[in-house]
C-alpha positions, 0 to 999 in steps of 0.5 A: 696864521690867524684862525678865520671863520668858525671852528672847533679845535680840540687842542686841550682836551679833557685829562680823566681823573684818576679816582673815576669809579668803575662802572661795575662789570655785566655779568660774566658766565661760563668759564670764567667767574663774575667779580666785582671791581673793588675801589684798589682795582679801580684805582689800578685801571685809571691810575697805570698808562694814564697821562698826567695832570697838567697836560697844558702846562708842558713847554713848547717846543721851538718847531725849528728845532725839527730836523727830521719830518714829522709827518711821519705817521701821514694824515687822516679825516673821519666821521663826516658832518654836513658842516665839519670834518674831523682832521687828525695827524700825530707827530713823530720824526722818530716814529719808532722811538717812545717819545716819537722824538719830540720828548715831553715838550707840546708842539704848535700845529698850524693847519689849513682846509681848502677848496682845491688841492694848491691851497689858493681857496683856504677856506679854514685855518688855524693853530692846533697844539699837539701834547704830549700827553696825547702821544703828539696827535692833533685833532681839529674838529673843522666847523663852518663847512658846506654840506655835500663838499670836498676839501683838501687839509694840510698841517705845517710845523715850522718848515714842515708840511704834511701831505695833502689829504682829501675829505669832504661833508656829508649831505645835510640833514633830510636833503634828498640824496640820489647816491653815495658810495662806500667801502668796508675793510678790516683786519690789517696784520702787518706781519701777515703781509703788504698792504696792497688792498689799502693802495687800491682802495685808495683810487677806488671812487668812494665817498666813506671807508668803513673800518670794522676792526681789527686796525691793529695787532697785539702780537709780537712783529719780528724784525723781518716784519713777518711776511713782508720779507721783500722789504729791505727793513729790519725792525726794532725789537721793539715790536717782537713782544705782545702790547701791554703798555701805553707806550707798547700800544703807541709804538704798534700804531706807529708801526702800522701807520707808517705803511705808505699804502694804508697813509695813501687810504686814509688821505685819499678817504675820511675814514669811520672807525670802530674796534674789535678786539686786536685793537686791545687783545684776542677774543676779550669780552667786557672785563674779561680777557682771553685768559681769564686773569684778574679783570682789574688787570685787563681793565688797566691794559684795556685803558691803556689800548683804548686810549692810544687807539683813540690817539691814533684814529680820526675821532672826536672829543666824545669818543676820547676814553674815560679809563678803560671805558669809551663811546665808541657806538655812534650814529652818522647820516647822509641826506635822507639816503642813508643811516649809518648806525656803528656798533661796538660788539666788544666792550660790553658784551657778555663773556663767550659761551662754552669756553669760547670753543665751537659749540651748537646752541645750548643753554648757555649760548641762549641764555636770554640775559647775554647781551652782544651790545649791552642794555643801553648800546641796544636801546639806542639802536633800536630807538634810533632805527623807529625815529628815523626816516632813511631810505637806507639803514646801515649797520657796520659792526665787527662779527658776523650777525648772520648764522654760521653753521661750521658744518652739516648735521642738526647740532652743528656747531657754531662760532660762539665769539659771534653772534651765533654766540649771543642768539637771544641778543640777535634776536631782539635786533632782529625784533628791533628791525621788523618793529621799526619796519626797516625796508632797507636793513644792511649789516657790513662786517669785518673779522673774519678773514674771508668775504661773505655775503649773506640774506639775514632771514627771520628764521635762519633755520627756515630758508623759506623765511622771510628775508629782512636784509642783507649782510656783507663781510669784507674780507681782510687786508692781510690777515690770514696771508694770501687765502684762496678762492674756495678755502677748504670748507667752502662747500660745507659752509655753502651746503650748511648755510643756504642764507649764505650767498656768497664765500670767497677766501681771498683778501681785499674790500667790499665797495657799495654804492647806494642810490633810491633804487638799489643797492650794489656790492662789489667784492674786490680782492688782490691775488697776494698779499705776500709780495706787493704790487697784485692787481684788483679784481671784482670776484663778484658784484651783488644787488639788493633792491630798495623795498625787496631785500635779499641779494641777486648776483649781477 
């Protein structure tokens, strides 16, 4: 088929080089030490799990010669524009194996967008090459499309189609908008159970789904695939070691997306995404590891997650990693209703106070020079909230803004992987806001394993204060196992927090749907997710109307 109208095709992108320099590393404290990445370690970080130069020059593979279908790993759509979408599917007909099956050969992709589900309005087509150096993925940055509009994409390689997804654009720039609706989810372990939340998620009526970390596992999978015993499968051994390795990193991606609930999301949504840190390993910070070993070493593990999760996810050329760096931070909007910025809260922070144990604020944890966000990631949010225009401005990220006190008492602890850890960061955010004077401020939030909904107030400490937004936190789909409505602390945390409006142990997804008036939240949980099929329930709904912030149950 030949490509009609116009189109951007990210078929041969771009190969890093190898003798790239890092930038130096922030500074670190506590209990690990600063080191300065030398020129070998460099080269360590950009010249292991990299692909090699050349990647046009790989053979083609004739597609007749795919016997198995290799549209194993489903289909995906993210980070809508007013006039593009960003399409992504990877090939694996053995989607277990190293190679996916498809060995070092590239494949032609032919791919269609259409006006309605039977393909008879195509509207866009053309031909994507999917390299192996990119582990067989195919990403088509589809221009020409008109604002505000659903479509319905499809990929063929030789007698094989993919399954049809569903995506649409956003509304144009300024155009006054009256609604939208979104979803945020996080925190997917397959081996902590099934994925029913995703098949629920995908028939929910949304617009956007948000996912705010946490996609992936590094630890090892065994061949019950842990929780998920009810499943007549038995898993390579592949999987039952942590990720270190590109191909390590790969090969997980494929075991996750290989779920037919999390496929049924991602065709059924455009999805926009951001790490945490299991993307890559527990609780890193920078260059730093969790265990504190040599930060050239992490930094080429760091590449290696980096680049497969770029491989895996519905993103653009811009977030394609150099070595072990990536803008994954950026800024999407809807109409004039709406202003998306998404944060990354892992590659550049500083090391986590304390040993990154519970601890209450000290000088460590405040020590104005940390930073959750680096120098210039805070820069071009706030610069971005006092040029903007929006009704709405939304700030999806990994950990939780809010404070959080552990416990009661005065010198209550507090999570020091969160931004309880990082206060003096906080607070210039905060600073940013009310500067900016954002009316209409909401933090969504994933990671950690329960449902939040939270006042972001001027002094958390004074719940007489202002209140200057709202935060929702979205629960996980798994990870955690089956929860429970009120977990243990819950009347410590909702006696020590009087900001925290909300706390629910359970798994499964916030919906919010926008309009000029207000904003509602819908707190959605399945019973289980240790066997599959559990039914989806509103655990409670919440408002915030535009110009009063602050949450009111419904």
């Amino acid at each position: 088929m030949a490509p009609t109208g116009r189109h951007r095709t990210l078929s041969e992108p771009a190969l890093s080089s190898h003798d790239e320099v890092l930038r130096a590393a922030a500074p670190h404290l506590a209990r690990r030490r600063f080191l300065t990445v030398t020129a070998a370690a460099a080269a360590l970080a950009f010249g292991t799990n990299l692909p090699a130069r050349g990647a046009t020059a790989a053979p083609e593979l004739d597609a007749a010669r795919i016997t198995d279908d290799p549209f194993t790993l489903g289909v995906a759509s993210g980070d809508p524009l007013p006039d593009s979408v960003l399409l992504w599917t990877r090939l694996a007909p053995a989607p277990f194996e190293a190679d996916g099956g498809l060995g070092g050969q590239r494949v032609a992709v032919q791919w269609e967008v259409s006006m309605d589900e039977w393909f008879a309005l195509v509207v866009r087509e053309g031909v994507a090459n999917a390299h192996p150096e990119y582990g067989h993925s195919v990403r088509v940055d589809v221009g020409g499309l008109t604002p505000d509009s659903h479509y319905y994409y499809r990929f063929r390689v030789g007698a094989w189609i993919s399954p049809v997804g569903r995506t649409r654009t956003a509304p144009e720039a300024g155009a006054y908008t009256t609604s939208m609706r979104l979803a945020s989810v996080a925190c997917q372990a397959y081996h902590d159970g099934y994925y029913t939340a995703h098949r629920h998620l995908a028939r929910e009526d949304v617009d956007l789904v948000f996912h705010l970390g946490d996609y992936l596992y590094e630890y090892p999978v065994d061949q019950a695939g842990g929780a998920r015993r009810y499943t007549d499968v038995r898993l390579p051994d592949v999987f039952n070691r942590e990720t270190v390795t590109l191909t390590d990193y790969r090969l997980r991606y494929a075991l996750f997306k290989s779920d037919a609930d999390l496929q049924a999301a991602h065709a059924a949504h455009p999805f926009v995404v951001a790490w945490d840190d299991h993307e890559t390993e527990n609780n890193y910070a920078g260059a730093i590891d969790e265990r504190g070993g040599p930060p050239e070493q992490f930094l080429a593990r760091r590449a290696a997650a980096y680049r497969a999760y770029w491989e895996n996810q519905p993103l653009r050329a811009a977030q394609l990693p150099k070595g072990p760096d990536a803008q994954l931070y950026r800024r999407l909007r809807w109409g004039d209703l709406a202003q998306f910025d998404v944060l990354d809260t892992r590659q550049y922070r500083s090391d986590q106070a304390y040993g990154d144990r519970p601890h209450a604020p000290g000088p460590e944890s405040d020590d104005p020079a940390r930073t959750l966000t680096g120098d210039a990631q805070e820069r071009w949010l706030l610069d971005g909230w006092r040029s903007s225009d929006a009704l709405w401005h939304v700030m999806p990220q990994q950990v939780c803004f809010s404070q959080r006190k552990l416990e009661l008492g005065a010198d209550a602890r507090l999570s020091m992987d969160a931004w309880d850890g990082y206060r003096a960061s906080r607070a210039r955010i905060v600073a940013g806001a009310k500067a900016a004077g954002l009316a209409n401020w909401m933090v969504l939030t994933g990671d950690v394993h329960v449902a939040y909904a939270f006042d972001i107030k001027a002094d958390f400490d004074d719940p007489g204060s202002a209140t200057l937004g709202t935060e929702l936190t979205c629960t996980s789909v798994t990870s955690g196992g089956n929860g429970a409505e009120r977990p243990s602390n819950w009347d410590t945390y909702m006696a020590a927090n009087p900001h925290m409006k909300f706390y629910d142990g359970r798994r499964g997804y916030v919906c919010v749907e926008f309009d000029r008036r207000e904003a509602r939240a819908d707190y959605r949980t399945v019973s289980a997710v240790t066997k599959p099929g559990a039914p989806v329930t509103t655990a409670a709904s919440f408002v915030t109307e535009a110009g009063s912030p602050g949450l009111q149950r419904v």
